[in-house]
N, C-alpha and C positions, 0 to 999 in steps of 0.2 A: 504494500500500500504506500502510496506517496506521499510525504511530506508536502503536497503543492498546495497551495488554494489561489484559485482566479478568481479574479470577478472582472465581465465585460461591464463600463458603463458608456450609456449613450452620452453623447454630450447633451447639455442642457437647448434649454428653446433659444435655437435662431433667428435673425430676421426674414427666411426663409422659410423657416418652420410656420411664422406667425401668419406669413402672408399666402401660407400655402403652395409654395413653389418648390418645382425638384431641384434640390443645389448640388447634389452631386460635388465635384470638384469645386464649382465657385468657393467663394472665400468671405461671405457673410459674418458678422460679429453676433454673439449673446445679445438679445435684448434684456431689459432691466430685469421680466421675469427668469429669462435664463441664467442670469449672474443671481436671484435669489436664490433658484431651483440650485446651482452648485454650491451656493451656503450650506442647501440644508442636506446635499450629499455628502459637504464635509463632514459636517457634524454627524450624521450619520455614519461616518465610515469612524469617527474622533479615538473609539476605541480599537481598532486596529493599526497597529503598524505594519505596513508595508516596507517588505524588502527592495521591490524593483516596482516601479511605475511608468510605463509605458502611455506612450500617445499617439494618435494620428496629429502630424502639423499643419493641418485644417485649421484655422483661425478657432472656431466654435469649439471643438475636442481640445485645443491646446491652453484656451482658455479654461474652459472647466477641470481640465488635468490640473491646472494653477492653482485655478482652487483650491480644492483636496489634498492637493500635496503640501498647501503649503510652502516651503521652502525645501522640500525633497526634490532631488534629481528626478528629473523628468528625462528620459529617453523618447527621442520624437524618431517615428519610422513610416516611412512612405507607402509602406505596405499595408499600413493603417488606416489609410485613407476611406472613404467613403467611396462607393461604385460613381465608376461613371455615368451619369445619364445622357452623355452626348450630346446630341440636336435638342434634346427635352430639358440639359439643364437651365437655371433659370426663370424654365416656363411653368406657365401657372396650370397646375393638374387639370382643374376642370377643365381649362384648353387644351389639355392634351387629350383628354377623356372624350370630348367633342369630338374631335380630329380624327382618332381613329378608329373608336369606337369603344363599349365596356370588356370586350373580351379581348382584344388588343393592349388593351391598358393594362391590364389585369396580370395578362402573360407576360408583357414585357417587363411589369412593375415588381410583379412580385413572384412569376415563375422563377425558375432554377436558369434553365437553358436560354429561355427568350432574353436579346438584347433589344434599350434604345436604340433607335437607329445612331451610328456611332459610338456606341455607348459599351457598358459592359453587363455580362447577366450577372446573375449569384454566383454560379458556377466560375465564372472568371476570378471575381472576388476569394473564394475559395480557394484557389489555386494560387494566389499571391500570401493568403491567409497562414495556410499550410505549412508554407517556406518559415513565414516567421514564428509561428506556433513550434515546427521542431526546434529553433532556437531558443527560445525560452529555457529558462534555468531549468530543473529538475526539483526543484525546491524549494520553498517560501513562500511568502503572501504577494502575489502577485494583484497590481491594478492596471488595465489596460482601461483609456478611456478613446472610442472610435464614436463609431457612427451604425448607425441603424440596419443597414444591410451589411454593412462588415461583421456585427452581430450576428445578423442573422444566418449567417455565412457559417461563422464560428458555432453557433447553433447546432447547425448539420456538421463538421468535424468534429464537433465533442460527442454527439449524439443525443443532443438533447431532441432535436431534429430530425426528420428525413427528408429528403430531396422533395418530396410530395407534397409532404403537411405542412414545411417552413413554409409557401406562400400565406398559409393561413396567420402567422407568429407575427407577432408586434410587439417591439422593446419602443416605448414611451420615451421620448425623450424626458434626461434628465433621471432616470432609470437604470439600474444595472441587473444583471443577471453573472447567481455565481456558477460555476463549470464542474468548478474540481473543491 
């Protein structure tokens, strides 16, 4: 049995988040609720100490990593990042839900295999996930703070998931889920 514990956390609410738009890679800040929403992550996390804290350097994850941590080493890894939404980042869902229709959206947004056009699926996600996931120590209280489909991603490699039923799974922003 391992000595490990994860915990994935979403970043807190974006300007992005607020206004309903895929941000994907853009580079949005925390609004006021999101810099409260990682207060009360910190404080919720106050009695754990974290050996290694990891982040996506996404404005919004690298900010709420701050948070939390504190004045602890942050590790920022590109591998972290948030999926691509391609042509759709930016744009405001229900215009995209318009456009292409609800089973279009659906599969690209939150299927496994289906991409934005330009963009990356889960499974892409995944595969970049994976690489950094076998790096990880072998031991300690680990905190990763990413983004929502990199979650959900990590989801289906730890097995919290299956390829299938992760379209259904929603990590909240501002939220974490532990792994191990």
């Amino acid at each position: 049995m391992s000595d490990r514990n994860i915990w994935f956390v979403r970043h807190a609410q974006s300007v992005y988040n607020k206004q309903k738009l895929f941000t994907g890679w853009h580079d949005p800040e925390l609004t006021s609720k999101g810099i409260n929403a990682a207060n009360d992550l910190s404080e919720s996390f106050k009695t754990t100490t974290f050996n290694y804290i990891y982040s996506s350097p996404l404005k919004r994850a690298a900010e709420t990593a701050k948070i939390i941590a504190k004045n602890f080493k942050i590790i920022f890894d590109e591998r972290l990042k948030e999926r691509s939404y391609g042509d759709w980042s930016g744009r405001s869902k229900d215009e995209i839900r318009n456009e292409v229709g609800e089973e279009e959206f659906f599969l690209a947004r939150r299927g496994w295999e289906r991409r934005p056009p330009n963009g990356e699926s889960l499974k892409d996600v995944s595969i970049r996930l994976k690489d950094f996931i076998s790096e990880l120590p072998t031991s300690g209280k680990i905190l990763i703070v990413s983004h929502g489909n990199t979650i959900r991603a990590a989801s289906v490699l730890f097995g919290v998931n299956t390829e299938i039923n992760v379209s259904s799974y929603e990590i909240k922003v501002g939220t974490h889920l532990k792994v191990l």
